[in-house]
C-alpha positions in Angstrom: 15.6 9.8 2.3 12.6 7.7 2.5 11.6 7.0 -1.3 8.9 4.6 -1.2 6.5 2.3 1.5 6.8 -1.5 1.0 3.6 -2.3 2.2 2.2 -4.1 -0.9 5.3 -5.4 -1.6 6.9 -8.9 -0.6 10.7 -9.5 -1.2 12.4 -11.7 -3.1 15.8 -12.2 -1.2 17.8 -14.2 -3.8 16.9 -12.1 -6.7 17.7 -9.1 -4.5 21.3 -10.4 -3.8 22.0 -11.2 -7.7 20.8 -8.2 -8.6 23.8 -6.6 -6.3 22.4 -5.9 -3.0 24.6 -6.2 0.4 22.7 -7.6 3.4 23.0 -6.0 6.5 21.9 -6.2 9.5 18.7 -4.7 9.0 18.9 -3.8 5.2 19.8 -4.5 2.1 22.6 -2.0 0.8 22.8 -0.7 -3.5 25.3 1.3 -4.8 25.2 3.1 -8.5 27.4 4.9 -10.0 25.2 8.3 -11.4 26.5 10.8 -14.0 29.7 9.5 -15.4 30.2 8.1 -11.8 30.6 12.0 -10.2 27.6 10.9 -7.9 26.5 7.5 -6.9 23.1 6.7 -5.0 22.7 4.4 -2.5 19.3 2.4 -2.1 18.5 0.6 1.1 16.0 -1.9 1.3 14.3 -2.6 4.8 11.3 -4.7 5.3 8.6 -1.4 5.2 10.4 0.7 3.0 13.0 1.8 0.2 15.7 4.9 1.0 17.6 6.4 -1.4 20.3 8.6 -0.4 23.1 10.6 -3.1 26.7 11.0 -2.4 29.3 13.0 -4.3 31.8 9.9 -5.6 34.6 12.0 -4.5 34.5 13.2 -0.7 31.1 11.1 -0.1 29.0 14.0 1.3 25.5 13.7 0.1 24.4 15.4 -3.0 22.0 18.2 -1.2 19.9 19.7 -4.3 18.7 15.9 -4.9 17.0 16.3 -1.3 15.1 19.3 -2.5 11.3 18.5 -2.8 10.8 20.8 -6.0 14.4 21.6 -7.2 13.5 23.2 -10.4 17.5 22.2 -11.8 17.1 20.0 -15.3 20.4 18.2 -14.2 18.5 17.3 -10.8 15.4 16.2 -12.9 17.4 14.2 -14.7 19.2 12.2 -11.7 15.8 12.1 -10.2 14.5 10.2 -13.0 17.0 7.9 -14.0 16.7 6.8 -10.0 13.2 6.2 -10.7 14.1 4.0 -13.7 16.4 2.2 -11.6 13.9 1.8 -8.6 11.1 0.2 -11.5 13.6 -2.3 -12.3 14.3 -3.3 -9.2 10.9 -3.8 -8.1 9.8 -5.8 -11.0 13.2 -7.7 -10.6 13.4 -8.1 -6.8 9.5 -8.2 -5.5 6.2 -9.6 -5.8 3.2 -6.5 -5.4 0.6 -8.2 -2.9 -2.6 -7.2 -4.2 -4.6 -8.2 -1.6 -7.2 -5.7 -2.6 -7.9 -7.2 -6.0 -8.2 -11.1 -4.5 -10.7 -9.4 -2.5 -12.6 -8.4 -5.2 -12.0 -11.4 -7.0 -13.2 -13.3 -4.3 -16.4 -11.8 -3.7 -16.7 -12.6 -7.6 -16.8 -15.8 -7.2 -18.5 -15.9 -3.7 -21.6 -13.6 -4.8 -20.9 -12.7 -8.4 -20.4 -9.6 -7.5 -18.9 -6.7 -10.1 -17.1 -3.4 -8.9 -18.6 -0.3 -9.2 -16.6 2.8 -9.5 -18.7 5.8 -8.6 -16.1 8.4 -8.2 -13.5 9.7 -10.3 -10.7 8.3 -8.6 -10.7 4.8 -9.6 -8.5 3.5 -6.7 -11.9 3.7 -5.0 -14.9 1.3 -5.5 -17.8 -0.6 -3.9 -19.1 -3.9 -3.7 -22.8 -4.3 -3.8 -25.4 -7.1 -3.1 -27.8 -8.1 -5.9 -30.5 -5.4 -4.1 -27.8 -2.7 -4.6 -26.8 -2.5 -1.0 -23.4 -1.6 -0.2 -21.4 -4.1 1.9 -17.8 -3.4 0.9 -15.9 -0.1 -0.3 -12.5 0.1 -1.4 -10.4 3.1 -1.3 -6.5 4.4 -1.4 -6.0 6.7 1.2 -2.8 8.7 2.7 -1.9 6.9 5.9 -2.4 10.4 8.0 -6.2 10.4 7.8 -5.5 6.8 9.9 -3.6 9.0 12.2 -0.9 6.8 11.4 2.5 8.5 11.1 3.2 7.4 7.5 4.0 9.1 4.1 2.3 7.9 1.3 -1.1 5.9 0.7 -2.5 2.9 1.8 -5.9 0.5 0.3 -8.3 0.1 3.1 -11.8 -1.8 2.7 -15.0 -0.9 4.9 -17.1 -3.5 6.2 -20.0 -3.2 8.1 -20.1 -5.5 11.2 -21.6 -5.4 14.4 -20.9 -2.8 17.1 -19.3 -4.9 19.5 -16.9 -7.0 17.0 -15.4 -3.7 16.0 -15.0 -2.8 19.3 -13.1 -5.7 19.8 -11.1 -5.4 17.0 -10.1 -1.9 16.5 -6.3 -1.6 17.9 -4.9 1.1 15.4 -2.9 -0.7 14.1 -4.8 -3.0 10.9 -8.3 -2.4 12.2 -9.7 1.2 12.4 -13.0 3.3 12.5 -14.6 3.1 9.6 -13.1 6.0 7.6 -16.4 7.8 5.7 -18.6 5.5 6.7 -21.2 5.0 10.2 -18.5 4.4 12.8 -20.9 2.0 14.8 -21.7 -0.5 12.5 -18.8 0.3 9.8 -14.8 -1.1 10.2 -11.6 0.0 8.0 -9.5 -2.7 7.9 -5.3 -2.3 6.3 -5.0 -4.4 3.1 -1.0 -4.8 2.7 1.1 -7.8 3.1 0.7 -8.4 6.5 -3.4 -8.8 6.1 -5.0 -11.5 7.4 -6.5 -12.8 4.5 -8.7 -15.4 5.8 -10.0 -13.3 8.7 -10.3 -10.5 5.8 -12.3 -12.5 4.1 -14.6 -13.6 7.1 -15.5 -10.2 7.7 -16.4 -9.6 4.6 -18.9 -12.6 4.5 -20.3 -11.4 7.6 -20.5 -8.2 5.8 -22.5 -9.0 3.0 -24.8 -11.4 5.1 -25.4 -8.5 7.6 -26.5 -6.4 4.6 -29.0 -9.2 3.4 -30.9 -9.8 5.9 -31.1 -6.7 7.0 -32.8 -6.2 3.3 -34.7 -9.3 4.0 -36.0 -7.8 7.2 -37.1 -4.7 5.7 -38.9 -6.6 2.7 
């Protein structure tokens, strides 16, 4: 069962092999004994994501209530979170969280001084304005699905505006999108996980904030 995206998450291969883990071909294989060792779980590790599956110790068939979305049994509440334990320790053990949306923000700090703002309740979700309170960047956490990607979970995007014809040519649905909430014809999502281009990230969000400018200078 698919328990968590490793998007924002890099790998540490040698402390994930002292911590226990089996490489594979394409995984890294965990086994732990659960409940007195009458269940164990086994985690795999692939490069996007983390699995989790349950097994009874005994005849190895897998543990079915644990696959239940909403089980209301303590004992299965109970298993469910001591896996959750186990999956924290792991991550803080075995990987490095790429927060690409935070050197993002830190570099438009430094580039234009430039402070989040948080105008909604969820504070996943801010904007990055110019000193004339223009928006040129908005940061958000959004569920894969309203990418049209078939992923579970959420992913952080940023919106930049840029001209027409660049995000023509660089929407491929795959790290560049339509701008989601925003004017599709002068607005771009882009992905921020691991695989992010960084420096071209970071272009576009100059180009961004200069487009904004003068655009304000224009006007004035």
């Amino acid at each position: 069962m698919k328990y968590l995206d490793l998007a924002q998450y890099e790998l540490k291969e040698i402390e994930l092999l002292k911590y226990g883990f089996i490489k594979q071909s394409k995984s890294y294989v965990y086994t732990q004994p659960l409940h007195q060792e009458e269940y164990q779980c086994q985690i795999q590790v692939f490069d996007h994501e983390i699995t989790v599956d349950v097994y009874d110790t005994y005849d190895h068939e897998q543990f079915l209530p644990f696959y239940v979305k909403h089980s209301q049994s303590a004992y299965v509440a109970e298993m469910k979170a001591d896996i959750d334990q186990l999956i924290t320790d792991i991550l803080s053990v075995c990987f490095v969280k790429c927060d690409i949306k935070q050197q993002l923000i830190s570099f438009a700090q430094d580039m234009y001084h430039t402070i989040p703002v948080y105008p909604w309740e969820n504070l996943s979700h801010c904007v990055l304005k110019t000193a004339e309170q223009k928006w040129y960047a908005i940061f958000m956490n959004i569920p894969y699905k309203t990418l049209g990607v078939n992923k579970q979970g959420n992913i952080d995007i940023v919106n930049v505006k840029a001209s027409p014809k660049l995000i023509e040519q660089l929407i491929d649905y795959d790290r560049y999108f339509p701008a989601y909430h925003m004017n599709k014809k002068y607005w771009l999502t882009i992905v921020l996980d691991k695989e992010t281009d960084f420096e071209k990230t970071t272009k576009l969000l100059k180009q961004s904030y200069e487009s904004v400018t003068e655009k304000n200078k224009r006007r004035s």
